[in-house]
Steps between C-alpha positions, in 0.01 A plus 500: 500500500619833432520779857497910430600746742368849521747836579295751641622843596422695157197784529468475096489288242819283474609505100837350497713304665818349438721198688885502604671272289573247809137517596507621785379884476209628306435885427171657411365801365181664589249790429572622857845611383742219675713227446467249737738221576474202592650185684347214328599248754346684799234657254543844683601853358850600551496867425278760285700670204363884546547798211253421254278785495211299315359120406830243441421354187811269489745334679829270433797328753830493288640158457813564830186681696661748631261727287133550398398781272123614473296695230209719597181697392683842454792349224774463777706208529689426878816259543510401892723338695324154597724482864385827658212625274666848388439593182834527311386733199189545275437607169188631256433307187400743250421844504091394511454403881290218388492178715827238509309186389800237562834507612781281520900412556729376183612148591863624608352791711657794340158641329167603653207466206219663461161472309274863532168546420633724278578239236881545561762221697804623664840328584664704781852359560585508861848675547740186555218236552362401831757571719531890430175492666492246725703693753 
C-alpha cells in the first residue's frame, strides 16, 4: 500500500512546493506569504522564509541546496539562502506587478527563471553562480 503524510503549519492555501535534490528538504509556498521548510525525515518545519509582502505563488531548491528562490503575487522574485533563511536579493519581473506564476534554477545554478502573469519569462543570471550568494 501506498502511506501520505500531512505538513501542517501554513494559514493559506499551499500552491507550490518543491523537493531538495537528495530528498531530504521540501519548501512550500503559501497565500499567507511564507516559505516554509521542511525536514522530511522528521516531517517538522525547520524555519519560515519572511519578506514576501503578499501570496507565494512559487517556489524552487537549486540542485547544491544551498538556495531556494520564490515568486509572488506583487511580480517580485526572492533568492534565499536555504542554511539560515535570509533572503540574499530579490528582483521584479516586469514593469506590470502582475503575479510570478513559476519559478525555477538553470540546471548548473547560475540563472533564476521566471514565468509572470504578464506573459513574459525572465533569466536572471546570479553574479558568479551559487556561491556569490551562498555566503
Amino acid at each position: 500500500g501506498q502511506s501520505g503524510f500531512e505538513l501542517t503549519g501554513h494559514s493559506k492555501a499551499v500552491y507550490a512546493c518543491s523537493c531538495s535534490e537528495d530528498g531530504q528538504l521540501l519548501l512550500s509556498a503559501s497565500g499567507d506569504g511564507l516559505l516554509k521548510l521542511w525536514d522530511l525525515t522528521t516531517l517538522k518545519a525547520v524555519r519560515d522564509f519572511t519578506g514576501h509582502t503578499c501570496a507565494v505563488y512559487s517556489c524552487a531548491i537549486s540542485a547544491s541546496g544551498e538556495l531556494a528562490v520564490s515568486g509572488a503575487l506583487d511580480g517580485t522574485v526572492k533568492v534565499w539562502r536555504v542554511s539560515t533563511g535570509e533572503e540574499a536579493f530579490s528582483f521584479t519581473v516586469g514593469d506590470s506587478g502582475l503575479a510570478v506564476m513559476t519559478v525555477s534554477f538553470s540546471p548548473d545554478g547560475t540563472c533564476v527563471l521566471a514565468g509572470g502573469a504578464d506573459k513574459t519569462a525572465v533569466i536572471w543570471e546570479l553574479a558568479l553562480g551559487e556561491d556569490s550568494v551562498s555566503g
